[in-house]
Each structure stands twice: as structure tokens, then as C-alpha cells.
C-alpha positions as CSV (number, residue, x, y, z in Angstrom):
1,X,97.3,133.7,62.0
2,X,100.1,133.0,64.7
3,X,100.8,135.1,66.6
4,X,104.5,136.0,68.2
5,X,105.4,137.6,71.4
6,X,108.0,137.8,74.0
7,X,107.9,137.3,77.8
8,X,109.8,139.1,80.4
9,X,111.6,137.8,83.8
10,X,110.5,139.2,87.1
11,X,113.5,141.8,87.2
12,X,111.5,143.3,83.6
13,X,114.3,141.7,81.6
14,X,113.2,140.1,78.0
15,X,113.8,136.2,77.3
16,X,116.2,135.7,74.7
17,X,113.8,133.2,72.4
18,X,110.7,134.7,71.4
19,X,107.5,132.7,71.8
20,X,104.2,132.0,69.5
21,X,101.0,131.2,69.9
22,X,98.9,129.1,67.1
23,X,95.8,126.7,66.6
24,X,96.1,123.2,66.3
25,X,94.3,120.7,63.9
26,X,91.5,120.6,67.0
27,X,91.3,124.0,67.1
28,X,93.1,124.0,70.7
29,X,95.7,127.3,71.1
30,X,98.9,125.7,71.3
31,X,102.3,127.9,72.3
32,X,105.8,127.3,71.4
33,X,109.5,128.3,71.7
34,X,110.9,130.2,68.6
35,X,114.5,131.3,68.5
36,X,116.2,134.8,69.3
37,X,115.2,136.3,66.0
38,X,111.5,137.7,65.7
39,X,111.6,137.5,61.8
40,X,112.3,133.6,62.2
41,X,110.1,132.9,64.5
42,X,107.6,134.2,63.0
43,X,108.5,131.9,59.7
44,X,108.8,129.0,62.1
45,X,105.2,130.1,63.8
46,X,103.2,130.5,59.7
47,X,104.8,126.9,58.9
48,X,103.4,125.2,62.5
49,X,100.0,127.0,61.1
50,X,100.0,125.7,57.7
51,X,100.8,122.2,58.7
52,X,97.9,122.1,61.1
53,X,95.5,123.3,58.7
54,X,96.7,120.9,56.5
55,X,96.1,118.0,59.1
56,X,92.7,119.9,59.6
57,X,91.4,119.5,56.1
58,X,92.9,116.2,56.0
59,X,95.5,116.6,53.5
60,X,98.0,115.4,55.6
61,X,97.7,112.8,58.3
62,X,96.8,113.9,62.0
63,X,100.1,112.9,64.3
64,X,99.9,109.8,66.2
65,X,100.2,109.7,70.1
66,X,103.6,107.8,69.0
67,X,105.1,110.6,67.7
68,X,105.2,112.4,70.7
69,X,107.9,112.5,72.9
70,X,106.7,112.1,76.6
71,X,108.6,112.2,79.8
72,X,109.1,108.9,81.4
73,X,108.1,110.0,84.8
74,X,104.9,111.6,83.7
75,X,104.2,108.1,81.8
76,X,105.5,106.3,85.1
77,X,102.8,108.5,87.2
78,X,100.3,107.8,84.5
79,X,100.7,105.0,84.8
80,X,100.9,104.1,88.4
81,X,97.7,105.9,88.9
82,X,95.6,103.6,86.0
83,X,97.4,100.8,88.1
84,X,95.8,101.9,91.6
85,X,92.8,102.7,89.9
86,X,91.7,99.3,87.2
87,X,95.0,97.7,86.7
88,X,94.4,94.9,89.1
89,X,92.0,91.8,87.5
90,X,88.6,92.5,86.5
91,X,89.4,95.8,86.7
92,X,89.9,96.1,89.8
93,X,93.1,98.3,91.6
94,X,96.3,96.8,92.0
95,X,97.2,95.8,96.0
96,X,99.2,98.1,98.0
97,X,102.4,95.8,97.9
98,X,102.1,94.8,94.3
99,X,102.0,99.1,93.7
100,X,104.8,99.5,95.9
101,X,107.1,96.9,94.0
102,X,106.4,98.2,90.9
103,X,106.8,101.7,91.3
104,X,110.0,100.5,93.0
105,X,111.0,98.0,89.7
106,X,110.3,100.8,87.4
107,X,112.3,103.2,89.0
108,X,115.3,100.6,88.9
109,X,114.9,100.6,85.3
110,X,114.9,104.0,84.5
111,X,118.2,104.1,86.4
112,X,119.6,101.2,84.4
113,X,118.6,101.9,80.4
114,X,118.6,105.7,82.1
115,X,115.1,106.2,80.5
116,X,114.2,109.9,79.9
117,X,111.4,109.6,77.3
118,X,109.2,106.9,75.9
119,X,111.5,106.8,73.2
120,X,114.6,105.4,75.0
121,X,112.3,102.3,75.3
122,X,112.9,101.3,71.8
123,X,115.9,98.4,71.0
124,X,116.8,98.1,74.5
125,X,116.3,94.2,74.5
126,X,120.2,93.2,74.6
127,X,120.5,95.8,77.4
128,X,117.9,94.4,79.4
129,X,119.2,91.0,78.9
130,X,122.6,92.0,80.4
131,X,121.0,93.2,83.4
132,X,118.7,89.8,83.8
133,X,122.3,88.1,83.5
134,X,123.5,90.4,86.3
135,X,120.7,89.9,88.4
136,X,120.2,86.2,88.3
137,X,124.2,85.1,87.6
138,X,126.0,87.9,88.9
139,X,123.9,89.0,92.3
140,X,122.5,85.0,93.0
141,X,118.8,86.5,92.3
142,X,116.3,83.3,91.8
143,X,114.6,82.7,88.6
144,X,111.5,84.1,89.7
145,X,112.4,87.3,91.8
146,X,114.2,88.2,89.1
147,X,111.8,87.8,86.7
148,X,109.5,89.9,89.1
149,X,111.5,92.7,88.2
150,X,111.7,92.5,84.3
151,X,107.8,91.4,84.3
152,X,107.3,95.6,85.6
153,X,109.1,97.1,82.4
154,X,107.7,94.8,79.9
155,X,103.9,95.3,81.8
156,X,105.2,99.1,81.2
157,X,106.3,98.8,77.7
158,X,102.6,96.8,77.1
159,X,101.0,99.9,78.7
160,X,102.5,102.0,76.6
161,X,102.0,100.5,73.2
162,X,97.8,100.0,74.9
163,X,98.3,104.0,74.7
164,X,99.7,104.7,71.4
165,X,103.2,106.1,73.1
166,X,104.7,103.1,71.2
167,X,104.4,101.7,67.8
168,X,105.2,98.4,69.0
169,X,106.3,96.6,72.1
170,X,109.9,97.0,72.6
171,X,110.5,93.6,74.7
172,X,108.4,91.5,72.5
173,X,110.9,88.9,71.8
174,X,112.1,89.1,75.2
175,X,112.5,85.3,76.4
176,X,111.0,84.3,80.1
177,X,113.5,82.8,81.9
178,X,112.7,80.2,84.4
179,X,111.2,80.7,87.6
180,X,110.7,77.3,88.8
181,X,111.6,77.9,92.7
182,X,114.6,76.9,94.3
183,X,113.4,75.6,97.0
184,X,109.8,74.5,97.2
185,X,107.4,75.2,100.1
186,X,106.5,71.6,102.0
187,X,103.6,70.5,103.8
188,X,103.3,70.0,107.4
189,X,102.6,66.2,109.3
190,X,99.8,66.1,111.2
191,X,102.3,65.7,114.2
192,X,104.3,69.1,113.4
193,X,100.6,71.0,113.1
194,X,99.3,69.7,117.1
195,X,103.0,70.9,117.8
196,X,102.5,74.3,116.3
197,X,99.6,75.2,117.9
198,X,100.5,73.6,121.3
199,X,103.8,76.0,121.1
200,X,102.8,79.3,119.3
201,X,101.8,82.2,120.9
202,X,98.2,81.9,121.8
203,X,96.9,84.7,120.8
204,X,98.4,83.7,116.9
205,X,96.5,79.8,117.3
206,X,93.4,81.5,115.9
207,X,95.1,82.6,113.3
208,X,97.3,79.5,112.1
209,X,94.0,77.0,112.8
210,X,92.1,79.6,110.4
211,X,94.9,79.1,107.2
212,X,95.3,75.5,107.9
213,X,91.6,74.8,108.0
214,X,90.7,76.9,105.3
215,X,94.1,77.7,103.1
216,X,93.3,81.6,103.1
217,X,96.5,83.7,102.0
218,X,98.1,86.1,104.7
219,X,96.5,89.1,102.7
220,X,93.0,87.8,103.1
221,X,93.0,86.3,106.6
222,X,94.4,90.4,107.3
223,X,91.1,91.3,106.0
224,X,88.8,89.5,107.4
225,X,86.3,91.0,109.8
226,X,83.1,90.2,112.2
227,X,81.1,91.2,109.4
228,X,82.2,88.7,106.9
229,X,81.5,85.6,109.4
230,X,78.1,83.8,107.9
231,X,76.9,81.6,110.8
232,X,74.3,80.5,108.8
233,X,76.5,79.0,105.7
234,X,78.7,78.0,108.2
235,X,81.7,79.8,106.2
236,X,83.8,82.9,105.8
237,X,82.6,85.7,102.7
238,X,85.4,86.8,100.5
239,X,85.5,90.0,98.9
240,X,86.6,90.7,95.7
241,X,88.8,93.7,96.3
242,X,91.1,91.6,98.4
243,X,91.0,88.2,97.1
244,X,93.7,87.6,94.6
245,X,91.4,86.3,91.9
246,X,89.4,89.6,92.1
247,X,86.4,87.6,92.6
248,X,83.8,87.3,95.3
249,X,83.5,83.8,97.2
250,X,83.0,81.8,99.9
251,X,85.0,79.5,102.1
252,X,83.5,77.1,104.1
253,X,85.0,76.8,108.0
254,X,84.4,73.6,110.0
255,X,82.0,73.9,112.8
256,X,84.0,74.1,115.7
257,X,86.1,76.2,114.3
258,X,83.1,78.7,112.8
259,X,82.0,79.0,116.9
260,X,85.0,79.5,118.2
261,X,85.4,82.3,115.4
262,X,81.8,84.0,116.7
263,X,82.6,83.6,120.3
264,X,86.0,85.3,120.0
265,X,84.4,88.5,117.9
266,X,81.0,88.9,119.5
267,X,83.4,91.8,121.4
268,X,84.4,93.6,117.9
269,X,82.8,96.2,116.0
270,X,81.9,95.0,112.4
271,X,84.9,97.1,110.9
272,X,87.9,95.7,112.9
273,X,90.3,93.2,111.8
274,X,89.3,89.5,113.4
275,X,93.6,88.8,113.4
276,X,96.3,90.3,113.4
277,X,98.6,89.4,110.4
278,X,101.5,91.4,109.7
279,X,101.3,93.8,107.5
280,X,104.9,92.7,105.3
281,X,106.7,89.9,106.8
282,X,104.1,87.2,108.1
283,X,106.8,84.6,107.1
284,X,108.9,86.3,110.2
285,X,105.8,86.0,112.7
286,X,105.3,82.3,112.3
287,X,109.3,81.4,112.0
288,X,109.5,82.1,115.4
289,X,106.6,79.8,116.4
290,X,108.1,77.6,114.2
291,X,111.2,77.2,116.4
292,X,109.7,77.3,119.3
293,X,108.0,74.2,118.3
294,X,111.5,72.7,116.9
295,X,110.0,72.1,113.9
296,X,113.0,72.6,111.0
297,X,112.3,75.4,108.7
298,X,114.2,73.6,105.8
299,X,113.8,69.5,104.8
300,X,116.4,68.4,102.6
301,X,114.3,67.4,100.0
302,X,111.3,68.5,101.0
303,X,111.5,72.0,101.5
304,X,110.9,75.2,103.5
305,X,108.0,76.0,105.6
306,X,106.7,79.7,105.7
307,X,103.4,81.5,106.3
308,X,102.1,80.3,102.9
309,X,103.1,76.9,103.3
310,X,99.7,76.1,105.7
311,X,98.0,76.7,102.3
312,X,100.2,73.9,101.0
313,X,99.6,72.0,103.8
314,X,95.3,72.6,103.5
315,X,95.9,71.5,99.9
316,X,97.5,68.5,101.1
317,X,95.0,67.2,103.7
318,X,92.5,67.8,101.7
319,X,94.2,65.2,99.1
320,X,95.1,63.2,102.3
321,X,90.9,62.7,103.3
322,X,90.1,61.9,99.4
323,X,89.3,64.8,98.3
324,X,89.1,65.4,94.5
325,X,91.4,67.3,92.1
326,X,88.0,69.5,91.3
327,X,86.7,69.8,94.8
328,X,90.5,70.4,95.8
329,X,90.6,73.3,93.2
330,X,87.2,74.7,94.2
331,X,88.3,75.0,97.7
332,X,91.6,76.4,96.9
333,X,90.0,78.8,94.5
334,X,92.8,78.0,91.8
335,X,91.9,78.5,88.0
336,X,93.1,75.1,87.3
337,X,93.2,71.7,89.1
338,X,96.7,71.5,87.3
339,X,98.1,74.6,89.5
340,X,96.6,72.8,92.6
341,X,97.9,69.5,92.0
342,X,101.1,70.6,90.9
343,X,101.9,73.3,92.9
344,X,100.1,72.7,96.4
345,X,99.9,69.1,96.8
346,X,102.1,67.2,98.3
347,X,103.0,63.4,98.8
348,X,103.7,61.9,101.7
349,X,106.5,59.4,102.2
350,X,104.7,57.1,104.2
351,X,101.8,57.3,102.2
352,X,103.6,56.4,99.2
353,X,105.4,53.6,100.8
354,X,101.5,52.4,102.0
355,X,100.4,52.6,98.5
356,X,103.6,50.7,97.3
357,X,103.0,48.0,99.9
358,X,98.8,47.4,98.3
359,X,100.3,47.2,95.0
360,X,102.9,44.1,96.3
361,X,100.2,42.5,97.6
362,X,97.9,41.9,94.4
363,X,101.3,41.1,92.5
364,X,102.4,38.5,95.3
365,X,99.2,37.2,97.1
366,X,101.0,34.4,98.1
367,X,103.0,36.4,100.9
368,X,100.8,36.4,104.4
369,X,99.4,40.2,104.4
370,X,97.1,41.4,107.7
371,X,93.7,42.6,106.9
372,X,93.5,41.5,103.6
373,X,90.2,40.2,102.2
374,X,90.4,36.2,102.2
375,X,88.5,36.5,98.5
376,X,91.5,38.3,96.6
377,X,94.0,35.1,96.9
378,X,91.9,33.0,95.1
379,X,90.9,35.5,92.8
380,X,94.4,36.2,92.1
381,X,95.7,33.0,91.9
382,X,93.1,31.9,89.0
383,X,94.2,35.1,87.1
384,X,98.1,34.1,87.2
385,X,96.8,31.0,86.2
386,X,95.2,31.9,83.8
387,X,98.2,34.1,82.6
């Protein structure tokens, strides 16, 4: 049986609502606000009973995790903490700035659909698309950092359906709007790369010869230390807790580049950072060897240049030397040879106008061409002929 009772404040005065005490379907003791009057409360507390002995001998069906009504910050901290724990791939955490942008996206929300349960989730698609139109028309927001932000409330929503706090995801038919970026990243010349590293700071060299050489992300090359050198392979080993694959690897360094590597460490501890990346803005640090090398951050047409665009440019020599798409990919440790052709790669003017030039020659062998083979004319000519 229930049972009802009534609690007193610190000054010995009784609370108004009287309280009861009763055992779930589990058999968990479960307590619960009644109202002001004893003789209904302790209706309200026999009915509470009789439905969860009901539930118990299964003639009614046990709640679902649905039907009740959560907090949205205790979801949010649930949440948050399943993220720094497995959310990342493979199971492993999430990184430090990906948890800082979505605890900071999800708290945005909550402001704007002014979440206070689970529940609040539910038909808030029109909403949410007045605020994408905000963001990207109204505040100039690109496709994609926009899209950044929606991509944390609909991973939350996902969460919570994964859960059972949610029948069904409230975002499902929530179109992706398109991130292609405004202004694409572009390769650096072989000339602009000797200016670099003539011009940058010198302590920093290591560092940009490191990316270009080996197209490591500013959040790896931060973790790299002494003890993940391999002298032997000749290479770099990548862990899986910071690589953003999630997977462990290897990256192969050229040799002069591998001694250098060993001779500038042999005076660190196997623990310590081998260079010093900034933490949040590494775009900032090299922008400022950039110009002191008076090489333009922006090409019309080409595009920007930032910390991440040496990985462009790695991707790019490596198609330069004849590299192929699969060897490209493998070294870029990309999932698909589409994303590295596509994305990283980069053609060069004066490579296309060389390949251009080759192609006039076997249509018009007749014009005088330097180093051509003396075989192809006649080749050619008894083709047209032929024709």
C-alpha cells in the first residue's frame, strides 16, 4: 500500500501538498507530489499503485522512455558526456573543439525553439528552417558554417530517438542545404613554397616543411611527439585518438626530412610536443608568414591559402610527380579517391596549357614542335591518310 505523509520546512512549518510514497512496476519506491488535501492524495497515491501493479502483471503496457518528460539540460549533459566519452568514430571521444562547438550550437538552440523538455523537440521543423534562413540570408553565414550549426540539433534529436526520449526524429525531413565553400582553398607553386620557408619564422620551417611533405592536419602535427618518430620505417606513427579517421596509421616522411626531425628532438623527453601549433587559430600563425613572404592570401579564381591549404598543396604535388588517385588517397588517408581528387587536387594553369600544347601536336604534326620524336610525323601522317 502507499503510503502518504507530509514534510516540514526548516522553521517546523508543514508544506501545503502532501507527499506519497509507492512501488513501481520494478519494485523501485517511487515518491510523488499530491495536493493540499490528505483524503485526495491518498486516492491519487491507491490509483499510482494499481496502475503499476497492473503494468507489473502485464495487463497493461510498461511506459516507454518516450513518455517521460525529461529536462533538456539534463538530456544536453547526457548527452555531452556520451559525446566525450564514445561519440567520436569507432567509438572513440569526440575532440576538444568539436565538444566545445557543440555544446555551444546546442545551447543556441535551446535559446531559439526555447527548448525546456524533450518534448518541445517535436514539429519544430518550420521553426528551424526560419532560423537556417536567418543565419545563411539574413546574417551572410556560408552554406557550410551554417549547416555546422543545424547538424548539432539534428545529431541531438538522432541521440534522442537512439534513447527512446523520442518516438521519432523530429528533423527527419529536414533538407541539407548546400555547403559547397565559397571560396575554395588553393595550392601553393613550387615558387611561393621556397618563399615561405625562406621568409617565415624559423623556428615555424619545421613545422610548414612537416605539412607540406606529409599533408598532416594542424591537429595532428600538434600531437606529434619524439616517441612517434620510427627511424626505422622512415615515417611518422599516427594514433587513433587524434587522427580524424579514428584509426591508427602511418605516414611516411622523406629522408632528409626524417633526420632533420631526430636531430631536432634528440633534446626532448618522449612526452613533449615536437611543434608548436596553435592550439585555435593556426590559420592566424601562418597568415603572417604568409605576408611576410608577399605571397596573396586570396587568388581571384583560385582561392585562399590557410593552414590547411599545405594539405591541398601535398595533395597536389603528389598529383604533380604522377602519383596515382589510389596512392594519392592512401597517403592522404581519405575514404575515397573521389574526396581527394575532388577536393584536394588541384590543376595547374601551366600544366594544363602543357597538356593542351601535346594534344596540338598529334592533331597538327605538320607544325615544327622541339623535342618531339621524329617517328610520330610519319606515323601520323599515314593515319590522316588513311582517314
Amino acid at each position: 500500500m502507499p503510503y502518504v505523509y507530509r514534510t516540514y520546512a526548516k522553521d517546523g512549518k508543514p508544506h501545503p501538498r502532501w507527499r506519497f510514497q509507492y512501488r513501481d512496476y520494478l519494485d523501485r519506491n517511487k515518491t510523488r507530489s499530491g495536493t493540499t488535501s490528505r483524503r485526495e492524495t491518498e486516492k491519487m497515491a491507491q490509483a499510482v499503485q494499481a496502475r503499476q501493479l497492473m503494468i507489473r502483471n502485464r495487463i497493461l503496457a510498461a511506459p516507454k522512455a518516450s513518455d517521460q518528460v525529461r529536462d533538456i539540460d539534463d538530456l544536453i549533459r547526457d548527452y555531452m558526456a556520451w559525446g566525450s566519452t564514445q561519440g567520436g568514430r569507432h567509438g572513440y571521444p569526440w575532440g576538444c573543439e568539436h565538444a566545445r562547438k557543440r555544446q555551444r550550437d546546442l545551447a543556441f538552440w535551446k535559446e531559439q525553439l526555447r527548448l525546456r523538455t524533450q518534448l518541445d523537440l517535436i514539429d519544430t521543423q518550420s521553426r528551424v528552417e526560419r532560423v537556417i534562413h536567418r543565419l545563411h540570408i539574413g546574417e551572410k553565414r556560408s552554406g557550410k558554417t551554417t549547416w555546422n550549426i543545424v547538424e548539432a540539433l539534428v545529431a541531438f534529436g538522432r541521440w534522442c530517438v537512439a534513447r527512446g526520449y523520442l518516438e521519432n526524429d523530429p528533423l527527419m525531413r529536414l533538407q541539407r542545404i548546400n555547403t559547397d565553400p565559397v571560396r575554395r582553398r588553393r595550392a601553393l607553386t613550387p615558387e611561393e613554397i621556397v618563399r615561405l620557408l625562406d621568409k617565415c619564422l624559423p623556428e615555424r620551417r619545421l613545422l610548414y616543411e612537416m605539412a607540406l611533405c606529409t599533408g598532416l592536419r594542424a591537429n595532428e602535427l600538434r600531437h606529434i611527439t619524439p616517441a612517434h618518430l620510427d627511424n626505422e620505417r622512415c615515417g611518422i606513427r599516427l594514433e587513433a585518438a587524434w587522427t580524424k579517421n579514428r584509426l591508427d596509421g602511418f605516414q611516411p616522411v622523406p629522408g632528409w626530412l626524417m633526420a632533420k626531425l631526430v636531430a631536432e628532438t634528440q633534446a626532448l623527453d618522449q612526452i613533449t610536443p615536437v611543434f608548436g601549433v596553435q592550439k585555435t587559430h593556426p590559420a592566424r600563425m601562418i597568415q603572417t608568414d604568409l605576408e611576410r613572404a608577399g605571397i596573396p592570401l586570396v587568388v581571384p579564381g583560385e582561392g585562399k591559402v590557410d593552414f590547411h591549404s599545405l594539405r591541398v598543396t601535398f595533395c597536389t604535388l603528389l598529383d604533380d610527380r604522377g602519383a596515382s588517385a589510389r596512392e594519392n588517397q592512401e597517403l592522404a588517408r581519405h575514404s575515397t579517391p573521389v574526396l581527394t581528387m575532388n577536393v584536394y587536387v588541384r590543376t595547374r594553369v601551366d600544366r594544363v596549357r602543357g597538356v593542351v600544347e601535346a594534344v596540338g601536336e598529334l592533331v597538327n604534326p605538320d607544325a615544327p614542335h622541339e623535342g618531339r620524336h621524329n617517328d610520330q610525323t610519319p606515323q601520323l601522317h599515314v593515319l590522316r591518310n588513311a582517314g
